[in-house]
SEMARMAR-270852 format. One record per residue (C-alpha): residue in three letters; x, y, z. Coordinates in steps of 0.2 Angstrom, whole numbers, plus 5000, padded with zeros to 4 digits. Last residue first. Layout:
N
alaXYZ;...
***
This chain:
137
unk562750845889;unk561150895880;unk560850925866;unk559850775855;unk559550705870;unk559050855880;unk557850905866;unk556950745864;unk556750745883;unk556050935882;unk554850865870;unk554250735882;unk554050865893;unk553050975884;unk551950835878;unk551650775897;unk551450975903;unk549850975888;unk549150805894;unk549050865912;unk548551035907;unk546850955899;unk546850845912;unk546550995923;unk545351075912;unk544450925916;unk544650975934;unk544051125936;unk545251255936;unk545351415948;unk547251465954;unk548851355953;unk549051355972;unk547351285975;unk545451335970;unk544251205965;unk543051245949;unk541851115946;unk541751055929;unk542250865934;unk541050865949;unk539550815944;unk540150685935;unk540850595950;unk542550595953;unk542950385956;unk543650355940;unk544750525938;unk545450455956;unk545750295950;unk546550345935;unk547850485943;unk548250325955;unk548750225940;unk549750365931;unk550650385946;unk551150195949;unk551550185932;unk552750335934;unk553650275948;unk553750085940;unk554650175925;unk555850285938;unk556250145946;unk556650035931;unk557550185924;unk558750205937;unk559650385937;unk558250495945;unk558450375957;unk556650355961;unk555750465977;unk554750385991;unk552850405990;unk552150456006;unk550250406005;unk549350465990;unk547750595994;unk546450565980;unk545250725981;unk545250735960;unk545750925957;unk547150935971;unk547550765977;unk547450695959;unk548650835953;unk549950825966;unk549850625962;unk550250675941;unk551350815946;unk552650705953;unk552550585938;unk553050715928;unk554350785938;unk555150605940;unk555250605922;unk555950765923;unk557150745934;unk557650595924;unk557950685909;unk559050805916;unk559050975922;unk560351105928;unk560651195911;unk560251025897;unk560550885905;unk560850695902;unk560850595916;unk559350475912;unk560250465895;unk561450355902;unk560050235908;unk559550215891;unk557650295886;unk556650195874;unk555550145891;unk555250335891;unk554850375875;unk553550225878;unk552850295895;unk552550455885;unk551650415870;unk550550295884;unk550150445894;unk549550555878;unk548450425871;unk547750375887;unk547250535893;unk546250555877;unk545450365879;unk545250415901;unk544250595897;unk542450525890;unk542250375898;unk543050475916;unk541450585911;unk541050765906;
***
């Protein structure tokens, strides 16, 4: 399995996210549902995207500072700047490596079943933002 192969799939689901996110007002950034909000889980997303290429893709990122969770430009700029870095490293992971298993917190997965739960906890979230501004408060 290839970068060529992954990157159109990743895309699809990335970009689906990124625009339900640029619909996004800044009041709805602070919409909840329990104890979590839309931009917690924006920023949650992201988050997990340079957790991700550090653990299955060996990209380390340099400290990344956290966005408002309430400032949509900063958040938007946060997640492009994840999704970038998740590329790069899926670019440089030789082909070799994409089915070989790496143990870390989560367990054993290699990392194209890795993108596989990527695009999976992107849909979840995004759904989960539908669901918070339809009833959250």
């Amino acid at each position: 399995m290839t970068f060529e192969t992954v990157y159109p799939m990743w895309e699809a689901v990335r970009s689906r996210f990124t625009k339900t996110v640029t619909a996004l007002t800044e009041e709805e950034l602070s919409l909840k549902l329990g104890e979590t909000s839309i931009g917690q889980l924006v920023y949650h997303t992201g988050e997990v995207e340079y957790i991700f290429a550090e653990w299955y893709f060996e990209e380390k990122s340099e400290d990344i500072e956290q966005p408002s969770l309430t400032d949509k430009e900063e958040l938007l700029h946060y997640l492009e700047a994840a999704n970038q870095f998740l590329i790069a490293a899926m670019r440089k992971l030789p082909e070799e490596k994409w089915n070989e298993a790496r143990e870390t917190r989560m367990g054993s997965s290699t990392p194209l079943e890795i993108v596989g739960r990527l695009m999976y906890h992107t849909g979840i979230h995004s759904g989960q933002i539908s669901d918070i501004k339809k009833y959250g408060a």
